[in-house]
PAVO-411682 format. One record per atom (N, C-alpha, C, CB): x, y, z. Coordinates in nm, 3 decimals, m for minus. Each point is the difference from the previous one (the first is absolute). Last residue first. Glycine has a CB too. Layout:
! residues N
px; py; pz
X; Y; Z
...
***
This chain:
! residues 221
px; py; pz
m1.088; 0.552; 0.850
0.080; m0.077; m0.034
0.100; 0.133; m0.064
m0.165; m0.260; m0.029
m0.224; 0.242; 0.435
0.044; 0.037; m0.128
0.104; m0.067; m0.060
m0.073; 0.187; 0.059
m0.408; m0.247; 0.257
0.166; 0.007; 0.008
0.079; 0.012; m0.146
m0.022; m0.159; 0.222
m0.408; 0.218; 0.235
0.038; 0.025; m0.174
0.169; m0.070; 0.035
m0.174; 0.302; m0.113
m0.066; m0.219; 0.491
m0.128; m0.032; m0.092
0.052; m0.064; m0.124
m0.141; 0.200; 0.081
0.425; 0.028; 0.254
m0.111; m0.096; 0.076
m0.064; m0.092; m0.066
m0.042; 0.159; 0.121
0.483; m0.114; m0.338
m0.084; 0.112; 0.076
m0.117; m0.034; 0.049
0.087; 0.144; m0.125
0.396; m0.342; m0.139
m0.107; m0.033; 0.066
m0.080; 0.109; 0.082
0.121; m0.207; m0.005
0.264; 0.093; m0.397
m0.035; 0.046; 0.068
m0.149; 0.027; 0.055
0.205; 0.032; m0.079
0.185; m0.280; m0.178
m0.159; m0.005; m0.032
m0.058; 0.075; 0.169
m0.010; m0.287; m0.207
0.540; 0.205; m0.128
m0.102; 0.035; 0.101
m0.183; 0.015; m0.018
0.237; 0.115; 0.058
0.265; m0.319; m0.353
m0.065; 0.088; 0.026
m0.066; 0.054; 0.166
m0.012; m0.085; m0.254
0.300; m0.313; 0.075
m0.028; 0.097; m0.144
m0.110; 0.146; 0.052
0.001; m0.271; m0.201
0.339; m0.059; 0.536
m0.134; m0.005; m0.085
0.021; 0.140; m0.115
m0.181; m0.118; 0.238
0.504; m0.177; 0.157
0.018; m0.005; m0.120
m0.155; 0.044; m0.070
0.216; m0.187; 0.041
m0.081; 0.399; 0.436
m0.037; m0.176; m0.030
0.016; 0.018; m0.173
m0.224; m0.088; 0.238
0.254; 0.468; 0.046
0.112; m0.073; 0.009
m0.002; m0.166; m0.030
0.046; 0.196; 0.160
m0.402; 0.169; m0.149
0.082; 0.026; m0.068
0.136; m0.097; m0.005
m0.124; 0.216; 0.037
m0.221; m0.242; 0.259
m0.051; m0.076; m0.139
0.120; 0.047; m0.083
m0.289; 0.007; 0.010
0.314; 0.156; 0.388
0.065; m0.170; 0.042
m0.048; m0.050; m0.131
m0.031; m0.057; 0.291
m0.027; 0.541; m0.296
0.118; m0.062; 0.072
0.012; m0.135; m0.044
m0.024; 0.138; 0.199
m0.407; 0.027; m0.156
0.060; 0.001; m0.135
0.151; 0.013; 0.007
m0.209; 0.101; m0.091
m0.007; m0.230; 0.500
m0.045; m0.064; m0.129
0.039; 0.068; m0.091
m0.171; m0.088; 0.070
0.248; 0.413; 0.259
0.087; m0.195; 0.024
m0.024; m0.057; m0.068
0.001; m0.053; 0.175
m0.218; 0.472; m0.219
0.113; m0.025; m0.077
0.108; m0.108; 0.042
m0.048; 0.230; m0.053
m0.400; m0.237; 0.223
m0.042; 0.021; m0.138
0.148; m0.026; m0.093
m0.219; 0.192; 0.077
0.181; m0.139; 0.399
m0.029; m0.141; m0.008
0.008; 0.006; m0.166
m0.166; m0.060; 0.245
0.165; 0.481; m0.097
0.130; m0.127; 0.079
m0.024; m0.092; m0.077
0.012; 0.021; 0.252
m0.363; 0.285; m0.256
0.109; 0.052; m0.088
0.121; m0.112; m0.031
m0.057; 0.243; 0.106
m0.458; m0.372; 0.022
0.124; 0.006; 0.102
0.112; 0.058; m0.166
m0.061; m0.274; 0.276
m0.387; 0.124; m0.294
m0.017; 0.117; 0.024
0.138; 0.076; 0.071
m0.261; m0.076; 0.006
0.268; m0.419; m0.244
m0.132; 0.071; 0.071
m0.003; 0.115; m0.053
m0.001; m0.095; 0.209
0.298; m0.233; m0.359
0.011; 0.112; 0.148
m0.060; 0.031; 0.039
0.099; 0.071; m0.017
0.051; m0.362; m0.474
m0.089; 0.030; 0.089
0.045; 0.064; 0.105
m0.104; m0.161; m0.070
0.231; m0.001; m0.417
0.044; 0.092; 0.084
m0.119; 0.046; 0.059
0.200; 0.053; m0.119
m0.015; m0.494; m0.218
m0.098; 0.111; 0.045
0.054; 0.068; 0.109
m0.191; m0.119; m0.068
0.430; m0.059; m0.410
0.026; m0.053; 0.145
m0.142; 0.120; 0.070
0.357; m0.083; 0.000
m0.259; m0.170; m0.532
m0.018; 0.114; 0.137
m0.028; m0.027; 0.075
m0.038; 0.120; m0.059
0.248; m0.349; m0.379
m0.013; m0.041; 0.126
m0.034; 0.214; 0.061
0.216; m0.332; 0.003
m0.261; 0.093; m0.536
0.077; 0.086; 0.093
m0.049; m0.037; 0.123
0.039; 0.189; m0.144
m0.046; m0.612; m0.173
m0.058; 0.172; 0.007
0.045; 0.043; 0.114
m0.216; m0.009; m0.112
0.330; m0.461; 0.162
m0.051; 0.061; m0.149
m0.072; 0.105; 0.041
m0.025; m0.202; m0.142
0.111; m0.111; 0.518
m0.116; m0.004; m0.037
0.013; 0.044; m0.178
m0.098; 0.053; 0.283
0.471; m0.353; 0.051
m0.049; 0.163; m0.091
m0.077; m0.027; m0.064
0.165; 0.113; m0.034
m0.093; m0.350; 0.476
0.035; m0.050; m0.138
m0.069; 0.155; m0.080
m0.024; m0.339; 0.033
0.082; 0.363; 0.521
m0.028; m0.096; m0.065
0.059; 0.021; m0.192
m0.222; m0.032; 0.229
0.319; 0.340; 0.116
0.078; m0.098; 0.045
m0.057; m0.104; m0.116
0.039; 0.066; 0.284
m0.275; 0.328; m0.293
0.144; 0.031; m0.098
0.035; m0.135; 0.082
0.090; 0.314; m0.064
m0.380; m0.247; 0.290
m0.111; m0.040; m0.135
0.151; 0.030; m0.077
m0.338; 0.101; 0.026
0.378; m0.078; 0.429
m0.005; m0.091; m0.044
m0.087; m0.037; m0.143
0.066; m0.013; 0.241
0.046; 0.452; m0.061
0.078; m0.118; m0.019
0.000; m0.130; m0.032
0.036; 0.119; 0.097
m0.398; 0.181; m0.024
0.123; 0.034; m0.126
0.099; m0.086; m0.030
m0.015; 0.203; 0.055
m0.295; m0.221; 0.346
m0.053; m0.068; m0.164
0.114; 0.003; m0.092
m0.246; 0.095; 0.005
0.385; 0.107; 0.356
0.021; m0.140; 0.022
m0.088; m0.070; m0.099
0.059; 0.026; 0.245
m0.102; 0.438; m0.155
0.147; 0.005; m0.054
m0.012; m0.173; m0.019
0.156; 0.249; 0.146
m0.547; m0.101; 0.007
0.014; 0.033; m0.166
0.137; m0.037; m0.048
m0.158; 0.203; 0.009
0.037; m0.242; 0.508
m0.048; m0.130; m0.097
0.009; 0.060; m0.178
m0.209; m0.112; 0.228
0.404; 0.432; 0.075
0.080; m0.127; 0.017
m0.076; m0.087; m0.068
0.103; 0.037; 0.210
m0.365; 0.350; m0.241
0.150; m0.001; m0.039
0.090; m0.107; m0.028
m0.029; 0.160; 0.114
m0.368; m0.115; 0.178
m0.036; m0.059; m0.119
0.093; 0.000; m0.101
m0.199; 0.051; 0.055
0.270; 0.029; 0.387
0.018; m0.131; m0.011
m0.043; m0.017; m0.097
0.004; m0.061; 0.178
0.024; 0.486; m0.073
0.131; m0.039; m0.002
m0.050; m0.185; 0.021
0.158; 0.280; 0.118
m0.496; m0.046; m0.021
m0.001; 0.013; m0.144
0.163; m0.022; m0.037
m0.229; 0.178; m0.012
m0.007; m0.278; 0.415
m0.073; m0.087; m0.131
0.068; 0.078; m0.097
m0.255; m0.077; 0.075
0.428; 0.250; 0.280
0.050; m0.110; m0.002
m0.046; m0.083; m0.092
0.041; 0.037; 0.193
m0.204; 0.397; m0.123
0.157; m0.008; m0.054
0.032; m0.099; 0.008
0.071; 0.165; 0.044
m0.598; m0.186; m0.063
0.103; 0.037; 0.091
0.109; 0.045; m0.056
m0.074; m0.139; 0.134
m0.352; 0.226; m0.431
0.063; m0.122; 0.140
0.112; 0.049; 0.043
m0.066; m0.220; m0.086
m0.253; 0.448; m0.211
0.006; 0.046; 0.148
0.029; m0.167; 0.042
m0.197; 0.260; 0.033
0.190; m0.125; m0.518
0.087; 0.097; 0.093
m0.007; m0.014; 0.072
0.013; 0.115; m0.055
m0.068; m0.565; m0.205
m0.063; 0.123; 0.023
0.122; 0.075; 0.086
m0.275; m0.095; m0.004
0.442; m0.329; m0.278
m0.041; 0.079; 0.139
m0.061; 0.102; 0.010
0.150; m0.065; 0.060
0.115; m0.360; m0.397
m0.096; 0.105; m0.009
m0.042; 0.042; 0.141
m0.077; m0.086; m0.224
0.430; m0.221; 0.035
m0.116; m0.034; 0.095
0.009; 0.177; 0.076
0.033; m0.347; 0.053
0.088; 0.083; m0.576
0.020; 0.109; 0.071
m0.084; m0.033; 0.111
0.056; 0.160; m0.181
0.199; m0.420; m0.309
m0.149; m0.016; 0.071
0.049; 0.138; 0.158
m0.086; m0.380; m0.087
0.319; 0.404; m0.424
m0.008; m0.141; 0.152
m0.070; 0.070; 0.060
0.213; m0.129; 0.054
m0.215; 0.212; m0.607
0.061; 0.074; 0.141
m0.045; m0.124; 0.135
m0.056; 0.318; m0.103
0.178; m0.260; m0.475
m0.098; m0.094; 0.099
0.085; 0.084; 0.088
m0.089; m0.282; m0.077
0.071; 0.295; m0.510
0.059; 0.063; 0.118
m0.102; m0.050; 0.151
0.100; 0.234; m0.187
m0.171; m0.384; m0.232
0.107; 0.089; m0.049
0.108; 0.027; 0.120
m0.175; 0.116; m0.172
m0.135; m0.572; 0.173
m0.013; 0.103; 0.031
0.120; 0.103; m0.039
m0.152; m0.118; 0.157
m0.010; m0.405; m0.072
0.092; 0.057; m0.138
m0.053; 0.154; m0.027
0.019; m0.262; m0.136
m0.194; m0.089; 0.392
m0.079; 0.074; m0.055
0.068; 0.062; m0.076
m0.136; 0.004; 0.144
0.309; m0.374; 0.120
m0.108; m0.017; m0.097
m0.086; 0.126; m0.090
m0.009; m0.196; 0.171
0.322; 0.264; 0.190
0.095; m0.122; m0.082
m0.102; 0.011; m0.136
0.110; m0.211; 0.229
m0.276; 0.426; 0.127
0.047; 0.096; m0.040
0.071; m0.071; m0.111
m0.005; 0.151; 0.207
m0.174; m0.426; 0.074
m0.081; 0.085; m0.057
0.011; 0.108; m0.092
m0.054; m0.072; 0.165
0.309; m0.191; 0.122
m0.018; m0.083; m0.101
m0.069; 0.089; m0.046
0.021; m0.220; 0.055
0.119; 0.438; 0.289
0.088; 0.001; m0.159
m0.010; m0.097; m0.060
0.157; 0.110; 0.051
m0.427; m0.108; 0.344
0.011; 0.131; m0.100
0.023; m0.018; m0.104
0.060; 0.109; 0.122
m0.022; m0.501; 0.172
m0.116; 0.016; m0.080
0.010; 0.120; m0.099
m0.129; m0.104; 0.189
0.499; 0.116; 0.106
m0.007; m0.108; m0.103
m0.092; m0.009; m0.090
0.088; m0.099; 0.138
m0.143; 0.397; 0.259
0.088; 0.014; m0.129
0.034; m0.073; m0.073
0.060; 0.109; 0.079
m0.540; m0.157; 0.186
0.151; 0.010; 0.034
0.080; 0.048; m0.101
m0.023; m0.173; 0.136
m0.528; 0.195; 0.012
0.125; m0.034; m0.093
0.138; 0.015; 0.036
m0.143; 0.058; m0.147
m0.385; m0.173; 0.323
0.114; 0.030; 0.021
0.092; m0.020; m0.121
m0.057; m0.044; 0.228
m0.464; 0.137; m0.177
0.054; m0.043; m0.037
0.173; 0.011; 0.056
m0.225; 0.012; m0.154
m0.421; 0.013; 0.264
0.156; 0.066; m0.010
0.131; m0.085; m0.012
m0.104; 0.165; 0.143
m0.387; m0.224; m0.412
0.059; 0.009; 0.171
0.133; 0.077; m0.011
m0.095; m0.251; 0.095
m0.157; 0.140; m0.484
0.008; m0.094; 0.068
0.054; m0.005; 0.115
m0.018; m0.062; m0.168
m0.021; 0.442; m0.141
m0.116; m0.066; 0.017
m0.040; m0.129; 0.069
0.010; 0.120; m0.168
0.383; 0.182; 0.348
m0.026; 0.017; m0.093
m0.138; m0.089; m0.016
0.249; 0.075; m0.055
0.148; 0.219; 0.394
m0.132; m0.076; m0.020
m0.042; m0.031; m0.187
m0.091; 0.143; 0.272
0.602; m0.176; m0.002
m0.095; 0.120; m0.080
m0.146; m0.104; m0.009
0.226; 0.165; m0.192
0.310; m0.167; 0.448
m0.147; m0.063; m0.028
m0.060; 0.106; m0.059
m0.029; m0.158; 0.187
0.577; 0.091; m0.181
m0.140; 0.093; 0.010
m0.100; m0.060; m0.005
0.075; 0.155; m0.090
0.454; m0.251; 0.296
m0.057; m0.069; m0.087
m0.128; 0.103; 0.030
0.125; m0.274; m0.011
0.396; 0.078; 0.195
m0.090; 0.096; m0.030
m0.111; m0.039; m0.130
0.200; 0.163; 0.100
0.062; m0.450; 0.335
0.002; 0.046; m0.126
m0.096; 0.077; m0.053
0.107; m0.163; m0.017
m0.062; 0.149; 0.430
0.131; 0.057; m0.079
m0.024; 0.004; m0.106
0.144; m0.065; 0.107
m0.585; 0.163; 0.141
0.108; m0.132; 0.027
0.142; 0.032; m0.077
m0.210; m0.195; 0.005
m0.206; 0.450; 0.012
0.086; 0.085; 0.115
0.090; m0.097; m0.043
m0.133; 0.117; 0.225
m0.166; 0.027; m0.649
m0.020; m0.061; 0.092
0.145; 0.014; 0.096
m0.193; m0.144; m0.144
m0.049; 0.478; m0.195
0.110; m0.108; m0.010
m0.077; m0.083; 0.168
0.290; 0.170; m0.163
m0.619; 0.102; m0.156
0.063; m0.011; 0.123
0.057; m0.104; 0.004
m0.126; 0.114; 0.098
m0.052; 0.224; m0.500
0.018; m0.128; 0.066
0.058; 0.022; 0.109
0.011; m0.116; m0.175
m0.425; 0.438; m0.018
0.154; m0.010; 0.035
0.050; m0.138; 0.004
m0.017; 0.200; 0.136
m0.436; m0.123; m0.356
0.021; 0.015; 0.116
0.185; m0.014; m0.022
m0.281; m0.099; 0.117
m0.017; 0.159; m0.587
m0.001; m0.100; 0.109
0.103; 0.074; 0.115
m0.047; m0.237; m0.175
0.016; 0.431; m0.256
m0.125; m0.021; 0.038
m0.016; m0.052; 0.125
m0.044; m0.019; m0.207
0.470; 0.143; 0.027
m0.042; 0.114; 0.016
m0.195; m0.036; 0.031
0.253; 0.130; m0.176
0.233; m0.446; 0.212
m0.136; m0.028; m0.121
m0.112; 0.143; 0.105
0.013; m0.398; m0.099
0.557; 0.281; 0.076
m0.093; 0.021; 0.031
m0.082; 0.065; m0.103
0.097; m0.018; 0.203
0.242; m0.253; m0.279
m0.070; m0.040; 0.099
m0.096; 0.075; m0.007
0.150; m0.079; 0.120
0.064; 0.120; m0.532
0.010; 0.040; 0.121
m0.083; m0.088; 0.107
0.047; 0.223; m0.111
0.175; m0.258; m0.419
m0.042; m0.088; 0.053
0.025; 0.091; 0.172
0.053; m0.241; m0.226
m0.054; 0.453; m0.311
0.041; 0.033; 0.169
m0.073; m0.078; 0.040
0.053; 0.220; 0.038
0.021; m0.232; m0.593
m0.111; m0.074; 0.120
0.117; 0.029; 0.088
m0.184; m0.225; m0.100
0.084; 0.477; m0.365
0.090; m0.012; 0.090
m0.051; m0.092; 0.118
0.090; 0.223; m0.080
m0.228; m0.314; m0.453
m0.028; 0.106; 0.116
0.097; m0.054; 0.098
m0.263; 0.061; m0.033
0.196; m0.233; m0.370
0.053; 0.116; m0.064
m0.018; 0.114; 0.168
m0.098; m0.064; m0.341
m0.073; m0.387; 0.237
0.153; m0.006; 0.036
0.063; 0.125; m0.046
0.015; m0.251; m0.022
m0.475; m0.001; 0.134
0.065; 0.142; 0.059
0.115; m0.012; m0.053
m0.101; 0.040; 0.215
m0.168; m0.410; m0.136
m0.029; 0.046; m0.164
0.063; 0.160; 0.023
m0.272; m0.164; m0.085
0.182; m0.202; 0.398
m0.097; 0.132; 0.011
0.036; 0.056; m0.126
m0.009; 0.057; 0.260
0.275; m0.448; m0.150
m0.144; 0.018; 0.082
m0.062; 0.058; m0.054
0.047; m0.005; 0.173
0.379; 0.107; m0.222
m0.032; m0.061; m0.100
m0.167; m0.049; 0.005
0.270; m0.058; m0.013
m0.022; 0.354; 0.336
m0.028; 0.094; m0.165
m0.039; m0.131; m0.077
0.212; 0.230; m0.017
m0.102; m0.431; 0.420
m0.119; 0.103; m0.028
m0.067; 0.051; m0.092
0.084; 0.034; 0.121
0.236; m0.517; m0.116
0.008; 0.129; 0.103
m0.129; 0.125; m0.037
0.306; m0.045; 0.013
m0.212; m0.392; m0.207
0.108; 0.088; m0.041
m0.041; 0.150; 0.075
0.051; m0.143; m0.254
m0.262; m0.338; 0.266
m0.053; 0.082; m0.100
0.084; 0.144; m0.046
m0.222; m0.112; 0.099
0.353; m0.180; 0.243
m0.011; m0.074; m0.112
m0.082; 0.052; m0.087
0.047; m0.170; 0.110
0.003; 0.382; 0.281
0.102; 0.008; m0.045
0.028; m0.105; m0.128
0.050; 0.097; 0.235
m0.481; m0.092; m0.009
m0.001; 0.160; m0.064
0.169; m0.013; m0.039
m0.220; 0.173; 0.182
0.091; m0.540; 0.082
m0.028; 0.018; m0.162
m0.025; 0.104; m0.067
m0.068; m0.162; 0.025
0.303; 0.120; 0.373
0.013; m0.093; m0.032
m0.034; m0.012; m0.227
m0.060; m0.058; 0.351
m0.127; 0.282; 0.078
0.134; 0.044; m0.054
0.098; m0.045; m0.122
m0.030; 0.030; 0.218
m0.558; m0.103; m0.097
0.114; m0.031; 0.071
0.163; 0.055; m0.073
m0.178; m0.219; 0.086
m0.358; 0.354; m0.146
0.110; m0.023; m0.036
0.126; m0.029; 0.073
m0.115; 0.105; m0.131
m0.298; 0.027; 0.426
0.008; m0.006; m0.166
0.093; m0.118; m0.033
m0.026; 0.266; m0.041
0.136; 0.030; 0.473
m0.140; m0.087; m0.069
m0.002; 0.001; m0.099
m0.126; 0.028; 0.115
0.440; 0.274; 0.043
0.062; m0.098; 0.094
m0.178; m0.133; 0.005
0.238; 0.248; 0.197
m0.128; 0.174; m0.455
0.036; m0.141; m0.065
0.024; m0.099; 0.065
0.073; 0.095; m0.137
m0.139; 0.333; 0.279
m0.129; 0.032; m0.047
0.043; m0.163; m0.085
m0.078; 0.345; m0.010
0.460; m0.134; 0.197
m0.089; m0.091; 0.104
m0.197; m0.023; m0.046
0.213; 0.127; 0.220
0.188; 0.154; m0.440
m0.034; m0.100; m0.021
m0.071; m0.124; 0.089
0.158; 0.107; m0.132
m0.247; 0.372; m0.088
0.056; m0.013; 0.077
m0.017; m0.195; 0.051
m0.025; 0.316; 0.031
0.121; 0.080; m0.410
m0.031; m0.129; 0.035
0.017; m0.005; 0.125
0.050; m0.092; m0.185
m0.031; 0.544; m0.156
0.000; m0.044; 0.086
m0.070; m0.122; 0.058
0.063; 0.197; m0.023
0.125; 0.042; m0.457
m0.143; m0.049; 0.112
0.085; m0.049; 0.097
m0.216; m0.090; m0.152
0.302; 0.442; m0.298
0.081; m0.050; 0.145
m0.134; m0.065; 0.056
0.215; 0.211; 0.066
m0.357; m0.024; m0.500
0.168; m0.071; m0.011
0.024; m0.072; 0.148
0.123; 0.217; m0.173
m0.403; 0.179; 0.119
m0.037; m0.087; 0.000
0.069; m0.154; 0.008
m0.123; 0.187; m0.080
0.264; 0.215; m0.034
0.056; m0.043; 0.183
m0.080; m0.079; m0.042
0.060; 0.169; 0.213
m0.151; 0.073; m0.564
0.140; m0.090; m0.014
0.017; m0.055; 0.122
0.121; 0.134; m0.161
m0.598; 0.093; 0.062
0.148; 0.052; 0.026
0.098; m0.101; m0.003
m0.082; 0.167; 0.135
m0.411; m0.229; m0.283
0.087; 0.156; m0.050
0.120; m0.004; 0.026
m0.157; 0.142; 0.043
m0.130; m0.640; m0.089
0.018; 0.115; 0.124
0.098; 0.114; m0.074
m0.008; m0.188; 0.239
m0.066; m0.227; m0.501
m0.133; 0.139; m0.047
0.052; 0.119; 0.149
m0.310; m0.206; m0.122
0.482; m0.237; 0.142
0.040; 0.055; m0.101
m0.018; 0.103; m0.060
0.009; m0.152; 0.005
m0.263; m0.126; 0.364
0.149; 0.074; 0.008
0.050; 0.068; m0.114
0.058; m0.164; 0.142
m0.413; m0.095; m0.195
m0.035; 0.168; 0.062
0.109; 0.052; m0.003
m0.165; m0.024; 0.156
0.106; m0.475; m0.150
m0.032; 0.039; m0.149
0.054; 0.157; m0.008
m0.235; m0.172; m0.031
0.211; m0.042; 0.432
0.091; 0.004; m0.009
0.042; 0.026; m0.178
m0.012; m0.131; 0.257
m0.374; 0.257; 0.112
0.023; m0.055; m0.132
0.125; 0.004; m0.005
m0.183; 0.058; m0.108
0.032; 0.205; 0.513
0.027; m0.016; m0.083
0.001; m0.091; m0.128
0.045; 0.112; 0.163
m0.134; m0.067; 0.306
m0.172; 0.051; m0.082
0.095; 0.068; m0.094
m0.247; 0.064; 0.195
0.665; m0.148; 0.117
m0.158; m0.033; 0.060
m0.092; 0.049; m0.104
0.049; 0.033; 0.257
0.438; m0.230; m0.412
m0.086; 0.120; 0.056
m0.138; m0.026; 0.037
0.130; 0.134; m0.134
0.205; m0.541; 0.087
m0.075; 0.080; m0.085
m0.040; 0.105; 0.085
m0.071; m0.173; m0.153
0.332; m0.166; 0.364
0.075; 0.023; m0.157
m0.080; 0.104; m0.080
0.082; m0.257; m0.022
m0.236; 0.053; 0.471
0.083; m0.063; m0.067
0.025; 0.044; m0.144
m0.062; m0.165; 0.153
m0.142; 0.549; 0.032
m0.035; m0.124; 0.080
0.025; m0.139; m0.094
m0.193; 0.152; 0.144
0.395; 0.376; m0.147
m0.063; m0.071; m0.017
m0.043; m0.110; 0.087
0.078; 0.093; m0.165
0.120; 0.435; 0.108
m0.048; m0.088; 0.075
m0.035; m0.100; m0.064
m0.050; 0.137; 0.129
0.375; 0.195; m0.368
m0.133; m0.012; m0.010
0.014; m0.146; 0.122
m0.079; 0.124; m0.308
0.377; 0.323; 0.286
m0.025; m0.142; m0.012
m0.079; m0.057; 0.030
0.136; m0.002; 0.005
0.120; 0.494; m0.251
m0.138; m0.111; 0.051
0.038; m0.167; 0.050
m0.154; 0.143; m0.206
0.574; 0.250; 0.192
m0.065; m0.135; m0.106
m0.145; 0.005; 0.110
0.271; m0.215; m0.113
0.217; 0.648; 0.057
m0.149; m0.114; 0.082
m0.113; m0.066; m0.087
0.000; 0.166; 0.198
0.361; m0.227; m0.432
m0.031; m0.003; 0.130
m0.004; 0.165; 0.032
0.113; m0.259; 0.054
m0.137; m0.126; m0.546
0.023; 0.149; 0.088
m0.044; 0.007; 0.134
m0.033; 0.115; m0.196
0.200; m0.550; m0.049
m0.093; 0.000; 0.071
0.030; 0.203; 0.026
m0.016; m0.339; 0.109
0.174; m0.037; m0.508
0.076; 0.085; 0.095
m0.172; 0.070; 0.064
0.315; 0.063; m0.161
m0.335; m0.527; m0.174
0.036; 0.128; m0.023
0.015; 0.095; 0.200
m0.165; m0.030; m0.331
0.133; m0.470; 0.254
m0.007; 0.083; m0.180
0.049; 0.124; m0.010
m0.204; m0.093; m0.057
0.354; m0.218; 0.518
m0.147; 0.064; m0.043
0.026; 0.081; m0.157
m0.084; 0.053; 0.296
0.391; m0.361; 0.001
m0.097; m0.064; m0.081
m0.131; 0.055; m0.058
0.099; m0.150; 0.122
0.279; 0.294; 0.161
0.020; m0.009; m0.101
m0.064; m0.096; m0.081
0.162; 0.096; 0.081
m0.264; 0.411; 0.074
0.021; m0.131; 0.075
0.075; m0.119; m0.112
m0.240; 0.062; 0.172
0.211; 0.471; m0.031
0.005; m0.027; m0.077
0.039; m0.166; 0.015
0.019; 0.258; m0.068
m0.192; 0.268; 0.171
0.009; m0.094; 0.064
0.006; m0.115; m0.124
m0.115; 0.116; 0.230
0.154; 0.427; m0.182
m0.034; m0.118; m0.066
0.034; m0.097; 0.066
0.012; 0.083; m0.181
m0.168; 0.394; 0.351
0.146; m0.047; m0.054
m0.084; m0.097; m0.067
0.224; 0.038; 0.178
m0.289; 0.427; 0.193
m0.071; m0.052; m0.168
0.150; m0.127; m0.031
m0.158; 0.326; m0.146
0.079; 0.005; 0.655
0.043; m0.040; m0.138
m0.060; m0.096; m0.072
0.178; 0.060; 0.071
m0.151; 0.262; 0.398
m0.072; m0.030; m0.067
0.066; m0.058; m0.130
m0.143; 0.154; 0.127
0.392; 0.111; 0.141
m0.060; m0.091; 0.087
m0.107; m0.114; m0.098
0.021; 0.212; 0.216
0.234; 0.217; m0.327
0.124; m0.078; 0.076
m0.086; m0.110; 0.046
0.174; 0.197; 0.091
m0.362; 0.129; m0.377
0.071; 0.028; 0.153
0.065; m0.070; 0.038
m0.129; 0.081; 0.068
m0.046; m0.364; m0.431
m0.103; 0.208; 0.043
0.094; 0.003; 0.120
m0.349; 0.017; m0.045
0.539; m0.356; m0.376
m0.034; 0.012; 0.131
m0.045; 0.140; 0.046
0.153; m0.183; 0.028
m0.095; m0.282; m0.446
m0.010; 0.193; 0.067
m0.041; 0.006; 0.121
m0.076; 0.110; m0.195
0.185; m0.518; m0.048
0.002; 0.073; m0.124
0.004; 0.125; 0.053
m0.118; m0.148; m0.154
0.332; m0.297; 0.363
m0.045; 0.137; 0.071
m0.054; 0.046; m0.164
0.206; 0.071; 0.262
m0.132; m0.597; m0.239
0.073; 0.073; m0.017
m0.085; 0.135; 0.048
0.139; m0.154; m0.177
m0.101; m0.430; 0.286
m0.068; 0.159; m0.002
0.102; 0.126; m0.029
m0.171; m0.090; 0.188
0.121; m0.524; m0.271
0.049; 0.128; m0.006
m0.030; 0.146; 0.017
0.056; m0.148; m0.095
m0.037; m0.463; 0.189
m0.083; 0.118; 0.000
0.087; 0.124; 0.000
m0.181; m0.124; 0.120
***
């Protein structure tokens, strides 16, 4: 993955290209990224896409625990991963955890680490292995590791522990077998200045292609 600066307002604000290496053509940033639900925009046609006005259209956002039913990993990677699935191969696929419809995940306390998420069949545990099969199988441009997310009013201690469980997904999702496509690392803190630039610190110093930065609600790439 390649980013180059095209301009900068004041010193703060800037315009560039983003540039992957399995994507057709160079991504202008700041980029739309379209929400979906496994692979397709919400009360879109995937016929439609093509007809949308602006070029960001281009970037979707996956999030991949929405595959943790269905299709087993297995055979979405024998069908050649997503863009092939879905007939997309001219679009950018960001494989994010987080799914902007459904509830926060909550890691669990035991060592080994790991997110339950509710879904139509109850609530589910995933571990990092499971992940990056997932991420293995979906053959994604670019994928970010999973985040234990915190409202503003917990403690300093819930939230310097959601830090430590993001730094330790991280790790151990780069320890296992390379997923393919750019690696981002997430950046959680809460509401804590501290806590915010310890995680992007400790993400910075791990081998990734980027950042996926985390805010109560939202998160940007």
């Amino acid at each position: 993955m390649k980013f180059a600066v095209k301009a900068w307002n004041n010193g703060r604000a800037r315009s560039g290209v983003l540039q992957l290496g399995r994507c057709p053509s160079p991504i202008e940033t700041p980029s739309l990224l379209l929400s979906t639900r496994k692979g397709l925009p919400f009360f879109i046609p995937p016929d439609f896409l093509p007809s949308l006005p602006s070029p960001d259209s281009h970037l979707l956002q996956v999030c991949p625990l929405h595959f943790l039913e269905g299709l087993s990993p297995k055979t979405i990677s024998n069908i050649g991963g997503l863009h092939q699935m879905l007939g997309l191969h001219d679009y950018v696929l960001a494989a994010v955890g987080r799914d902007s419809i459904q509830c926060l995940p909550e890691c669990n306390s035991t060592n080994k680490i790991g997110a339950s998420f509710e879904t139509p069949c109850g609530r589910l545990l995933i571990k990092p292995v499971e992940y990056m099969e997932l991420i293995s199988s979906l053959r994604p441009n670019l994928w970010a590791t999973l985040a234990d997310e915190v409202p503003t009013w917990v403690s300093e201690k819930r939230n310097k522990t959601s830090v430590d469980r993001t730094i330790r997904w991280l790790d151990e999702c780069i320890a296992l077998s390379p997923a393919g496509g750019a690696v981002f690392g997430a950046i959680v803190g809460g509401s804590s200045i501290e806590e915010r630039q310890r995680c992007a610190q400790e993400v910075a110093g791990r081998n990734v292609s980027g950042f996926s930065i985390f805010s109560i609600n939202l998160s940007y790439l």
